[in-house]
TIMI-932658 format. One record per residue: residue number from 1; residue in three letters; chain; x, y, z negated of N, C-alpha, C in turn. Coordinates in steps of 0.1 Angstrom, whole numbers, plus 5000, padded with zeros to 4 digits. Layout:
+-----+---------+--------+------+------+------+------+------+------+------+------+------+
: num : residuo : cadena :  n.x :  n.y :  n.z : ca.x : ca.y : ca.z :  c.x :  c.y :  c.z :
+-----+---------+--------+------+------+------+------+------+------+------+------+------+
: NUM :     ALA :      A :    X :    Y :    Z :    X :    Y :    Z :    X :    Y :    Z :
...
+-----+---------+--------+------+------+------+------+------+------+------+------+------+
END
This chain:
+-----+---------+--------+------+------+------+------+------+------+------+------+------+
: num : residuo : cadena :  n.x :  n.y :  n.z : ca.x : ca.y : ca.z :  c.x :  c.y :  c.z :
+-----+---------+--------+------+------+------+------+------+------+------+------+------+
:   1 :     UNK :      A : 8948 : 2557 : 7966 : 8947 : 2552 : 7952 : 8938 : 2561 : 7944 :
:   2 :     UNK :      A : 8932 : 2555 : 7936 : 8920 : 2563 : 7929 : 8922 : 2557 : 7913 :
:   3 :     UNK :      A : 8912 : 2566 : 7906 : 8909 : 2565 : 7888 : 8898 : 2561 : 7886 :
:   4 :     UNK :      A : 8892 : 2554 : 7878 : 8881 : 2556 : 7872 : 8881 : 2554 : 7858 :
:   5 :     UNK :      A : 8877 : 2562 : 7853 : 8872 : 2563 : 7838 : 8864 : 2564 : 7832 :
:   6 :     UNK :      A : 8859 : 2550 : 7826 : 8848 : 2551 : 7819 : 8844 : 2552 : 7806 :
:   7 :     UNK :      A : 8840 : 2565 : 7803 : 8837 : 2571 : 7787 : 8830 : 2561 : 7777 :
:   8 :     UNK :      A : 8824 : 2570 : 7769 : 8817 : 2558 : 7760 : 8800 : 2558 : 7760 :
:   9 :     UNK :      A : 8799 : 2564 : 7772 : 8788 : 2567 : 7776 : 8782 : 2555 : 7790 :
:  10 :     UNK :      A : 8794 : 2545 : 7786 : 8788 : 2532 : 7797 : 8781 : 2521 : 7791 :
:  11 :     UNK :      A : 8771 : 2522 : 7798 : 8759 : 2507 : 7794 : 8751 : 2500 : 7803 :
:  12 :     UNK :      A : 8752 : 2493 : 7801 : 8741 : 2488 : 7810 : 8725 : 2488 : 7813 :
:  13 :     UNK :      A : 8719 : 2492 : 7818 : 8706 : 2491 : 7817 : 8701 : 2484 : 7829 :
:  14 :     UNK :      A : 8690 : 2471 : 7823 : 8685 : 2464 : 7832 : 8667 : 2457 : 7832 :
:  15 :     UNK :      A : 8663 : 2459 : 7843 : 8651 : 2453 : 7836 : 8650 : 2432 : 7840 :
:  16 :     UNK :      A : 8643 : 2432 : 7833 : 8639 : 2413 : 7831 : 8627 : 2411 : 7841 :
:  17 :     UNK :      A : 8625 : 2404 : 7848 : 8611 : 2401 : 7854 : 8614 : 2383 : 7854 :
:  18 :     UNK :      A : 8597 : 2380 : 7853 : 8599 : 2357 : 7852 : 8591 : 2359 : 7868 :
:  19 :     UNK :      A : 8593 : 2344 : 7869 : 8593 : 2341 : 7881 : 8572 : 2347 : 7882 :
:  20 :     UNK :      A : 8565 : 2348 : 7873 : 8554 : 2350 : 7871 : 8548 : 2360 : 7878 :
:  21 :     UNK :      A : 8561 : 2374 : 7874 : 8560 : 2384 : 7882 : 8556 : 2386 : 7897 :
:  22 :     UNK :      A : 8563 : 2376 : 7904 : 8562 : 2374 : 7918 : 8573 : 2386 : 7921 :
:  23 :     UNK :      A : 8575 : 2385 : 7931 : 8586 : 2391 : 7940 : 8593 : 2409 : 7940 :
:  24 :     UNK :      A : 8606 : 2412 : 7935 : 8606 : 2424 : 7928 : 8605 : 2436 : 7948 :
:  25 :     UNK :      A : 8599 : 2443 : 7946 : 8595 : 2453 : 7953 : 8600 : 2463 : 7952 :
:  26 :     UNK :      A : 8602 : 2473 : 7963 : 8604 : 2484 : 7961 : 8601 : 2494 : 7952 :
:  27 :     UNK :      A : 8591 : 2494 : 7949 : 8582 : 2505 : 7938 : 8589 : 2499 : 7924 :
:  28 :     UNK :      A : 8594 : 2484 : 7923 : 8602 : 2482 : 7910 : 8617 : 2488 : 7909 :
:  29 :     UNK :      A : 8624 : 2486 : 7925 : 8636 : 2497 : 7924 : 8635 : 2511 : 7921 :
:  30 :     UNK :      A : 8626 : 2516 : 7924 : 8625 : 2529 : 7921 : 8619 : 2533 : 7908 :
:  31 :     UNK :      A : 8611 : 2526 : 7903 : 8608 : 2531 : 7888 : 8621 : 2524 : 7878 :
:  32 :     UNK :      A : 8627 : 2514 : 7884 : 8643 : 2512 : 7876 : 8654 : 2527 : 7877 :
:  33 :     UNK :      A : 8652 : 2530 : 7889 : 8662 : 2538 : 7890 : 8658 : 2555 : 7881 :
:  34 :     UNK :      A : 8641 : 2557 : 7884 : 8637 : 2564 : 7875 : 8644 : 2564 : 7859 :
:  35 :     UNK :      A : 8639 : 2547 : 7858 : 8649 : 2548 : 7839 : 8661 : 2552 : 7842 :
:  36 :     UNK :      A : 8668 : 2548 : 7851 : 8686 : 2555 : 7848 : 8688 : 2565 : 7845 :
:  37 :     UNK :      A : 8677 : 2572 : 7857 : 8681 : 2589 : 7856 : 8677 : 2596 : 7842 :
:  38 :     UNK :      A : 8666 : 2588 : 7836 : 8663 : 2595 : 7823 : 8669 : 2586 : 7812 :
:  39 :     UNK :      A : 8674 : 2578 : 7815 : 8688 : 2574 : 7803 : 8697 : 2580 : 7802 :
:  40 :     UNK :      A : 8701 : 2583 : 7817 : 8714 : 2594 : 7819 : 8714 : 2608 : 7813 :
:  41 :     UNK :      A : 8702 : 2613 : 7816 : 8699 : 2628 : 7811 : 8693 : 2628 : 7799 :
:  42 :     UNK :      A : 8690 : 2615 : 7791 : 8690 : 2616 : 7777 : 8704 : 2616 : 7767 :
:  43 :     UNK :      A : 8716 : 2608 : 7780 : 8729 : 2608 : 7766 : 8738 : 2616 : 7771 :
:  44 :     UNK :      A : 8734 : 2626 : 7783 : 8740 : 2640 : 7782 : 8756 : 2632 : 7796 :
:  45 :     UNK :      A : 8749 : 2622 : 7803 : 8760 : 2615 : 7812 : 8755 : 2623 : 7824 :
:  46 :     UNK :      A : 8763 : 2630 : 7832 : 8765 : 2636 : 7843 : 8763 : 2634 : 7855 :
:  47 :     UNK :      A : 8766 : 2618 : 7861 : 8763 : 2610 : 7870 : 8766 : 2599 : 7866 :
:  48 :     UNK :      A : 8749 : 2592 : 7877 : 8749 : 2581 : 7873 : 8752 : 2574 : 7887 :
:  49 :     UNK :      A : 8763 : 2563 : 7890 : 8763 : 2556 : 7902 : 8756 : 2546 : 7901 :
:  50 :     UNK :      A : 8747 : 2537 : 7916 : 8743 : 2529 : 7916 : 8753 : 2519 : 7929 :
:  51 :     UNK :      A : 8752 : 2507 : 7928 : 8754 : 2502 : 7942 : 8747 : 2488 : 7945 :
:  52 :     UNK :      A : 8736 : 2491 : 7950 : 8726 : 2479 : 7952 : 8736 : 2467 : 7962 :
:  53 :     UNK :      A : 8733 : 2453 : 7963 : 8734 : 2445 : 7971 : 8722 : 2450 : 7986 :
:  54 :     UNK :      A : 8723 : 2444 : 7999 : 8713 : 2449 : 8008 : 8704 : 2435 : 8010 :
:  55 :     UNK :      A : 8697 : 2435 : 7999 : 8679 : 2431 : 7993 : 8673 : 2439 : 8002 :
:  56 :     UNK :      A : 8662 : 2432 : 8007 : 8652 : 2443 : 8015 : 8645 : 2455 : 8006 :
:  57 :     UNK :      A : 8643 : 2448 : 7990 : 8636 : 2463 : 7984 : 8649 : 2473 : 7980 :
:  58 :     UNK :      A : 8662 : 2466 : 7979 : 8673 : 2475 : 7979 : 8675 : 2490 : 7989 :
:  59 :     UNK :      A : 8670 : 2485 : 8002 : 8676 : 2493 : 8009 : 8661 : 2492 : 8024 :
:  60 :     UNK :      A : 8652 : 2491 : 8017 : 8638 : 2500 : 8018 : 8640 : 2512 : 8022 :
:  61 :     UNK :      A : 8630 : 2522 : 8035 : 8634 : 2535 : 8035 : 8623 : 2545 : 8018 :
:  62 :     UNK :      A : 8618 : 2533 : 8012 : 8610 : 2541 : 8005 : 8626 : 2545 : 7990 :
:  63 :     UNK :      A : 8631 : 2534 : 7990 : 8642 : 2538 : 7979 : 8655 : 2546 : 7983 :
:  64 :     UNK :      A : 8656 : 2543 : 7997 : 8662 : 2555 : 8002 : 8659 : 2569 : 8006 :
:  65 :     UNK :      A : 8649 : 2569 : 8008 : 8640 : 2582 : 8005 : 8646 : 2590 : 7986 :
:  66 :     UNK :      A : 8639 : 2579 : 7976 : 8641 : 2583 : 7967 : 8657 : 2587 : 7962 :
:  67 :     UNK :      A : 8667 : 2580 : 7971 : 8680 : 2583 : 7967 : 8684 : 2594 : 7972 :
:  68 :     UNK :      A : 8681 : 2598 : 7987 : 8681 : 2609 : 7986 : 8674 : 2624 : 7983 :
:  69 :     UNK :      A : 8663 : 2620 : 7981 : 8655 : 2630 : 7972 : 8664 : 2639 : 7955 :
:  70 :     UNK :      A : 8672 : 2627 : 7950 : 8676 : 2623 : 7939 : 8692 : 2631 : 7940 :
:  71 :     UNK :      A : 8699 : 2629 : 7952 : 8710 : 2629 : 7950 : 8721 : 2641 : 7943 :
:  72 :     UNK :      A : 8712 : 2654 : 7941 : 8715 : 2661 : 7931 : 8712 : 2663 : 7920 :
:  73 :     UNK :      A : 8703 : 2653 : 7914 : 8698 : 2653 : 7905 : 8707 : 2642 : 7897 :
:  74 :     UNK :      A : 8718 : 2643 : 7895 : 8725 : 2635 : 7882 : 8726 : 2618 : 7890 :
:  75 :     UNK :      A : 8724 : 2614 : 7904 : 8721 : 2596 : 7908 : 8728 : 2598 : 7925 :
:  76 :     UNK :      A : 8737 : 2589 : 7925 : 8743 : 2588 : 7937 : 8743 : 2572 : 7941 :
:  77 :     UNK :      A : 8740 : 2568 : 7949 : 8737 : 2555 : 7954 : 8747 : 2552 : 7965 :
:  78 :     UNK :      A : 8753 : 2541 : 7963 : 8763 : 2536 : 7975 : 8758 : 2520 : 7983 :
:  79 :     UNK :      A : 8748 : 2525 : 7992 : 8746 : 2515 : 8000 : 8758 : 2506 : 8009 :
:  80 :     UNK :      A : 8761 : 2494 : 8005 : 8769 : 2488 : 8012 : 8767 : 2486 : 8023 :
:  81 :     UNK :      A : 8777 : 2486 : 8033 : 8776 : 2481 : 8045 : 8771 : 2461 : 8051 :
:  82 :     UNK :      A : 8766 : 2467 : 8060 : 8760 : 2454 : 8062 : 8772 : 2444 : 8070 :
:  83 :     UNK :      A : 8772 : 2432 : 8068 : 8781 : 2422 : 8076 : 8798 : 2427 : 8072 :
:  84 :     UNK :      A : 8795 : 2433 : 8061 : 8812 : 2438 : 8058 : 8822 : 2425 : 8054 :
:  85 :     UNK :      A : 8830 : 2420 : 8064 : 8837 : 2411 : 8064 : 8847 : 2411 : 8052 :
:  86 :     UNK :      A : 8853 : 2423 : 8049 : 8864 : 2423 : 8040 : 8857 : 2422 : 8027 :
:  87 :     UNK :      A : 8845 : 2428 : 8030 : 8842 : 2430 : 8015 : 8838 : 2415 : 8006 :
:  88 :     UNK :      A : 8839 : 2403 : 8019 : 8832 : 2393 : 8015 : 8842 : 2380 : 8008 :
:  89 :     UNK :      A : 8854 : 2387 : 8009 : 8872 : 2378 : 8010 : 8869 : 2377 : 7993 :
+-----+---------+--------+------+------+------+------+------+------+------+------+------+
END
């Protein structure tokens, strides 16, 4: 059994793209996750969790590269497992 508590330092941040855009890419995960990290280290929040769905730009080796590049730097990413049966109930 576990805690979680969330201070008042929880928000959402997200970006908008129209269908105009054309198709969100890896290089858009990663400059999203870039804003987290410097939202986070702007309101003095300690860690930031991510947990993508497994999207192909989600779980790209280029954004996995950057997660773990990242992972001491204030951003922990929780790749779900693929075909996770329970997780789907």
């Amino acid at each position: 059994m576990g805690q979680l508590t969330i201070k008042e330092h929880f928000a959402f941040v997200y970006d908008a793209y129209s269908k105009d855009d054309g198709a969100i890419k890896s290089e858009h995960i990663i400059k999203y996750m870039e804003r987290l990290l410097n939202y986070g280290k702007s309101r003095g929040i300690n860690k930031t969790v991510i947990i993508p769905d497994n999207t192909k730009p989600h779980t790209s080796a280029e954004v996995k590269e950057f997660a773990a590049a990242h992972e001491n730097d204030l951003i922990h990413v929780f790749f779900q497992l693929v075909f996770e049966f329970i997780l789907n109930i």
